[in-house]
Structures are given as structure tokens and as C-alpha cells.
C-alpha positions, 0 to 999 in steps of 0.5 A, a space after each residue: 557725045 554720050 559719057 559711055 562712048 567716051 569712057 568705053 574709048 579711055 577704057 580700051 586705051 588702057 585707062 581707068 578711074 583713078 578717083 571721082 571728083 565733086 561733079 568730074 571723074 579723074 581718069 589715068 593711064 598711070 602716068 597722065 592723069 584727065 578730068 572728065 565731067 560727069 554728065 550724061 551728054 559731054 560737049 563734042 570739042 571736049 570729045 574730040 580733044 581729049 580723043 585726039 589728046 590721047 590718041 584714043 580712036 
């Protein structure tokens, strides 16, 4: 999955950046905290966990 799709879903889900790591982004809604790679193309299980973790889509 494209980094920009999965960051437009956290966007719309009421998260934002909260800091960026060495190659990773820390994201929060301002109560969970998720890490998410910094790489153009994120691996589809991690997609689809952190989208089903979150209840994103």
C-alpha cells in the first residue's frame, strides 16, 4: 500500500503527527500513539493491521 493512502486514512481518522523518528513517523490520536515507516511502499499485512487496529476504513 502507498504511504500517502494510509496516511490520508490516519489523517480522516482524527490522527496527526505527533513526532518523526530516525526512519519511522509517530503518529497519535491524543490518547494511542502508532509508528509508521517512512517508506514510499508499506508492506500490505502492516497495512491492513494497523487500518483494522484503528478502525480506519
Amino acid at each position: 500500500m502507498k504511504r500517502k493512502y494510509l496516511l490520508k486514512l490516519f489523517t480522516h481518522g482524527g490522527w496527526y503527527l505527533y513526532r518523526h523518528g530516525g526512519n519511522h513517523d509517530i503518529w497519535t490520536n491524543g490518547k494511542d500513539k502508532e509508528v509508521i515507516p517512512r517508506h514510499p511502499d508499506i508492506n500490505e499485512f502492516l497495512a491492513r493491521d494497523l487500518i483494522r487496529k484503528h478502525h480506519l476504513k
